[in-house]
N, C-alpha and C positions, 0 to 999 in steps of 0.2 A: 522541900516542897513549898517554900515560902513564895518563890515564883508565882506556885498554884495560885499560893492565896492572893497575892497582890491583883494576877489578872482575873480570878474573879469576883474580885471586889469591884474590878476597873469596869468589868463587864454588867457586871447588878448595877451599878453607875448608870454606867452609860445607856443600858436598858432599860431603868428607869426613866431617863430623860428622852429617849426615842419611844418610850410606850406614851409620856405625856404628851408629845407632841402631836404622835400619830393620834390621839384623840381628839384635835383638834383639825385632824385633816390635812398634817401638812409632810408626812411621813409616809414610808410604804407602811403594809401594815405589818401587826404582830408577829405574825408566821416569819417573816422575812427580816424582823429585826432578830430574832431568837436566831434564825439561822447564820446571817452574817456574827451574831455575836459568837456563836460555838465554833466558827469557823475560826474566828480571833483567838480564843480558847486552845482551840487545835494545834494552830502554829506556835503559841507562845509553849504549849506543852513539848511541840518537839521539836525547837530551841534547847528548849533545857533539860531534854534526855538525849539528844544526839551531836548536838551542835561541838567541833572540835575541842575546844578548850571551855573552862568555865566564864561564865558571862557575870557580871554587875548586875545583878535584878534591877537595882533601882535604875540604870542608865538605859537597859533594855526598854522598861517602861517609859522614860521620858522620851527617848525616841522612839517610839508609837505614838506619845501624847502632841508632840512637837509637829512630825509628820499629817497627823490628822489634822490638825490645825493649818500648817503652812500648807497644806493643800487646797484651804478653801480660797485664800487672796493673800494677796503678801504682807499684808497687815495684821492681818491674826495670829497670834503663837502663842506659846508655853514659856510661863516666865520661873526659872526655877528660884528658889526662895533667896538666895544672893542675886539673882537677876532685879528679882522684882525689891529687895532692897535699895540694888544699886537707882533703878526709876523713880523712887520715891526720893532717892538722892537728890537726881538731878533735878527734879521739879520744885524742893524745898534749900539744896545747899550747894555743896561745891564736890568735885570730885577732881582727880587725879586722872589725866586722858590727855587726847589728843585733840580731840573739839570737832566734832561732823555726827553727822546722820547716815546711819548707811542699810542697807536695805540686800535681801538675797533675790539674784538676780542669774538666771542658766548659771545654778549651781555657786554664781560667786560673790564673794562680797563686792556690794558698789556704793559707790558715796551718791546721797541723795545730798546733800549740801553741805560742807565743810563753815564752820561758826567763824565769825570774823573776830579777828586776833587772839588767836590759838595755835597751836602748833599745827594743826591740820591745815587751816586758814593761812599762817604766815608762809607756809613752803608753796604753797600755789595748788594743792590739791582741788579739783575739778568734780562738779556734778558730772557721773557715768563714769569716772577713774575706777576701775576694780583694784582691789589690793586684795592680792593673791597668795603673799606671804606674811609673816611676822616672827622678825630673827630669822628669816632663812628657811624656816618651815612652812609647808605649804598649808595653803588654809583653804584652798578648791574643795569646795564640797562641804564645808562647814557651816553651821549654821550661826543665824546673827548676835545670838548667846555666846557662842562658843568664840565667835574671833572678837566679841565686846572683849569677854574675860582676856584675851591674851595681849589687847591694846592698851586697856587701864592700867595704872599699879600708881604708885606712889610718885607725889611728885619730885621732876629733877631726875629720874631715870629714863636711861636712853631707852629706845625701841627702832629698830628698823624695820619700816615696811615696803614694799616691793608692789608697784603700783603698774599696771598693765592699762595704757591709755590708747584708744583709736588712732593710727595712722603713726604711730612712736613704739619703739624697741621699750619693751620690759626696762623698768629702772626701778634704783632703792633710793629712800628717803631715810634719809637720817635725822631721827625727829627726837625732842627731849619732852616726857611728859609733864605738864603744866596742872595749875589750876582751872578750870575751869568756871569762867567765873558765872555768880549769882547775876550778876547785877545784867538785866537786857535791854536799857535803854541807856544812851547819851546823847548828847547835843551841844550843837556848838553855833555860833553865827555864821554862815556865808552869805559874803556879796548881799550883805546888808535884810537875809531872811536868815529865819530861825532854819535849824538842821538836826532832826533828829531821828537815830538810830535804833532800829526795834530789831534784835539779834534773835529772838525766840519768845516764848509767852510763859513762862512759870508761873508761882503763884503770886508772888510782888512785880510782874511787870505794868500792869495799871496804876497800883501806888505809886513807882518809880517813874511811870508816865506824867501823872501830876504832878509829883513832886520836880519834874524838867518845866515842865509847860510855868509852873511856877518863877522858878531862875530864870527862864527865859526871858518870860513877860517883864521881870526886876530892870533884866540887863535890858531891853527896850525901849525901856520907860513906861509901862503901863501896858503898851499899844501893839500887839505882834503883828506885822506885818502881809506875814505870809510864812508859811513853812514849808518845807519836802521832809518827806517820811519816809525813810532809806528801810523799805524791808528784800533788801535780794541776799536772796542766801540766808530767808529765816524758813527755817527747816518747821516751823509750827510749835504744838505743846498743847495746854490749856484751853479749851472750848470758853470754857467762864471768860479768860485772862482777854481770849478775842473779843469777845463780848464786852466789856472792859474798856479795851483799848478802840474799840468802833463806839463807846454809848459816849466817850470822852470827846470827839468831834461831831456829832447829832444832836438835834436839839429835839430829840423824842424820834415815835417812826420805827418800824422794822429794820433788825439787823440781820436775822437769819432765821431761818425754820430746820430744827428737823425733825426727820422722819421713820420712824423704825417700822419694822414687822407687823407690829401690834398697831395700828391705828390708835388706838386710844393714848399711847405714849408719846404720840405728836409733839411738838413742843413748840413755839414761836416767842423769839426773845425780840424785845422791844430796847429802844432807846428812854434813857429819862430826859425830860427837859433839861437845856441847859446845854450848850457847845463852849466849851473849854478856851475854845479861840475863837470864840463872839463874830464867828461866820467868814474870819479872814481864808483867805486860798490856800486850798493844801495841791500839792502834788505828791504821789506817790510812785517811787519807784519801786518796781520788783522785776525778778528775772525765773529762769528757769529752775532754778534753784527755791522759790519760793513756793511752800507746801504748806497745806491745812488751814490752821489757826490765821497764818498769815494771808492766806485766799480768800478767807470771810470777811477778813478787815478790808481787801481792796476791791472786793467783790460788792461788800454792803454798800461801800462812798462811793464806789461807778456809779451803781443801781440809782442811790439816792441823790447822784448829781451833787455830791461835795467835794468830790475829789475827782483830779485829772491825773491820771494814772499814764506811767511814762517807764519804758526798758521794753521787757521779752515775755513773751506768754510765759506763766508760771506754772508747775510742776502736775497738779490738776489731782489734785488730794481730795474728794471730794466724800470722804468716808469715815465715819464717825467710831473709833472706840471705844470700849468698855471693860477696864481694869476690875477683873473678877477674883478675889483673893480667894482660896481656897484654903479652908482650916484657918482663915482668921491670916493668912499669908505662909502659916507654918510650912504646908506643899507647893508652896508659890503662888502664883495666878495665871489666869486664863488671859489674855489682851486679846480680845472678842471684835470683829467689825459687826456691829449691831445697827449702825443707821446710815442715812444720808443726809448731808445737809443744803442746805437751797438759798441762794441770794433772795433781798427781797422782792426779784420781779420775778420769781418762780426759777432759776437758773437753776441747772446742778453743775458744778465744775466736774465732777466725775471724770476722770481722763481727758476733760478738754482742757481744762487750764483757764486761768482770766486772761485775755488779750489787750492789752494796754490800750491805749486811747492814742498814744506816739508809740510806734515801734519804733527802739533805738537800742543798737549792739553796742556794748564797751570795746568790741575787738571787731576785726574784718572775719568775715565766716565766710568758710570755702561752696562751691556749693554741693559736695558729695561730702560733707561731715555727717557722722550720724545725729538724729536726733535725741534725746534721750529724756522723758517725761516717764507718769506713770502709766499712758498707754503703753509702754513698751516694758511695763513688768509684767512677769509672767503669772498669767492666774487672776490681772487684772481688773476687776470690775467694769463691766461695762456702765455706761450713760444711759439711765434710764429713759429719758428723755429723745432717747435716739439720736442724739448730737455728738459729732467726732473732734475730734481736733482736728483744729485748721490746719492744714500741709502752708509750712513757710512760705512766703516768696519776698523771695530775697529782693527782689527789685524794690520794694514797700516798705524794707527795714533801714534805716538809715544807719550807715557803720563811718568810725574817726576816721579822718585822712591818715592814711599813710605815715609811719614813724609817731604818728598821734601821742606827748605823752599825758599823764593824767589821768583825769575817770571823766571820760565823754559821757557815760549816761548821765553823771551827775550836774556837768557843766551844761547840757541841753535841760534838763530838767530845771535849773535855775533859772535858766532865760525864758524858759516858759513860763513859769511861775510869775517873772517880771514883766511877761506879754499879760496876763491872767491880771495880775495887780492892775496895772495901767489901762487896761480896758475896765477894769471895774473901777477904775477912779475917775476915768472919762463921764461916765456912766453915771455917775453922782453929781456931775456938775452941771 
């Protein structure tokens, strides 16, 4: 009968928290939570007096807890206690993987953006790639816990996965898992500007910001020119770390607001005085690939007109989490969508995405390719704001010639940055 007790403990839970809420008026009422919860009662009792073979209690309940969860948006779930280990991993150290973002999606696993120089990243895996196997076993239908665990392990061991891509035959990747590393920024000089690389936001990516901006300015001489800010393909992270990496280019000023349920838990994060690169030109680029934490950052320098933003409307995350430990993490946690958040001239990227300032493609795009953003996850939040995403047109987006080799967006992006320089040098004289 241990069953019993688990679901009605789940149930006293969860009746507790539907009786507080519905006093607030935001719930059906009483009568109606009692009934849906003895109904939940019902089923799990005749589960486990009729159901063919014996069942896992504990797996039964995480898939009830899971389900309720992934039903509200695809950002919300159940993090089981090694789940929610492994997240505090990645946010503070290194792990053993394949390096992407990936998200469920009509039942399958899909890459929301694959990390740059990783194994995921070096084979060429694609924003909207589903991976439908690992080792040969199908993983249709599993959830993002479940095919995490079977991609991890140790590094230096093989994995195959089986990648199901629009308009291309089912194929395997033969991939070796890596480190994945800490570190989320680099930089280097091009064509005579600064070049730096923002891979994801953890908790040291603002220190490791400075601490580039610093080498930079050394190798310069003092005087930084100009910089591009390569975020495509950063999959987000840390609310603070955005926060952070935008108050580092602002010289004070609004970065972002949000917004939760509660009115009163409003928030509005400011810039401190003081811009990093004493108001030289940024451009940044992002692509479709670029989600969350990374949308704040190229959302707040549009807004506040410090940055010329260059690539592909970006991924349009515009939904705020809330890592809820439960027993202290002993039952894992809840990963909660609890807000929204807002540029500062009132925007919500909420399924529209930031749209660049230069649309420019790294490749030639067909014109019946699918699109693939978070309007088109399933269960997806709408825009409160009543604003959609823009339908492409391709006529507007400017793609490499033909046999093109190199990174086009990166090479237009520098010339611009060089148009940007020299108009503000004219400008001084």
């Amino acid at each position: 009968m241990r069953l019993n007790f688990i679901a009605a403990a789940i149930a006293f839970a969860l009746g507790a928290g539907a009786l507080a809420v519905s006093a607030e008026g935001f719930q059906d009422n009483r009568e109606d939570t009692y009934r849906q919860l003895e109904l939940f009662g019902d089923v799990v009792s005749r589960i486990e007096a009729d159901y063919v073979t014996d069942i896992d209690d504990a797996a039964l309940i995480e898939a009830a807890i899971e389900g309720m969860l992934e039903s509200l948006d695809p950002h919300s779930g159940y993090l089981t206690p090694d789940s929610f280990q492994d997240m505090q991993v990645t946010t503070r150290g290194e792990y053993g993987g394949l390096g992407m973002e990936i998200t469920l999606r009509n039942e399958r696993i899909t890459v929301v953006s694959p990390y740059e120089d990783t194994p995921a990243g070096r084979a060429g895996i694609r924003p909207g790639d589903q991976i439908i196997a690992v080792d040969g076993e199908s993983i249709v239908g599993f959830s993002t816990d479940e095919a995490v665990d079977l991609m991890r392990g140790p590094v230096g061991e093989p994995v195959t996965i089986t990648i199901a891509r629009e308009g291309e035959e089912d194929f395997d990747l033969d991939l070796v898992r890596d480190t994945i590393p800490l570190r989320t920024v680099a930089w280097r000089q091009e064509d005579g500007f600064g070049y730096l690389r923002i891979a994801g936001f953890n908790e040291h990516t603002t220190e490791t910001l400075h601490e580039a901006i610093a080498e930079m300015r050394e190798e310069f001489g003092g005087e930084i020119p100009g910089v591009v800010v390569d975020m495509r393909y950063n999959p987000g992270g840390l609310l603070e770390q955005a926060i952070g990496v935008t108050d580092t280019f602002l010289d004070g000023g609004e970065v972002v607001t949000t917004r939760y349920r509660n009115p009163g838990e409003n928030q509005r994060y400011n810039a401190r005085p003081g811009d990093m690169l004493a108001g030289a030109p940024i451009v940044i680029l992002i692509n479709e690939g670029s989600a969350s934490a990374s949308e704040i950052v190229a959302g707040a320098l549009q807004d506040r007109e410090r940055a010329t933003l260059v690539g592909m409307t970006s991924f349009g995350k515009g939904s705020v989490q809330t890592i809820i430990p439960l027993r202290g993490g002993r039952d894992g946690a809840l990963r909660l969508t609890t807000g929204r958040y807002y540029t500062p001239s009132g925007r919500s990227i909420q399924a529209t995405g930031i749209v660049p300032d230069w649309l420019v493609s790294h490749r030639i795009i067909e014109a019946d390719e699918e699109r693939y953003s978070e309007a088109t996850l399933d269960g997806a939040l709408e825009n409160d704001t009543g604003s959609s995403r823009e339908d492409e047109n391709l006529a507007a987006i400017e793609m490499p010639p033909e046999d093109y080799e190199g990174d086009y967006q990166l090479t237009r992006a520098l010339e611009i940055l060089a148009g940007i320089s020299e108009r503000e040098a004219a400008a001084l004289q």
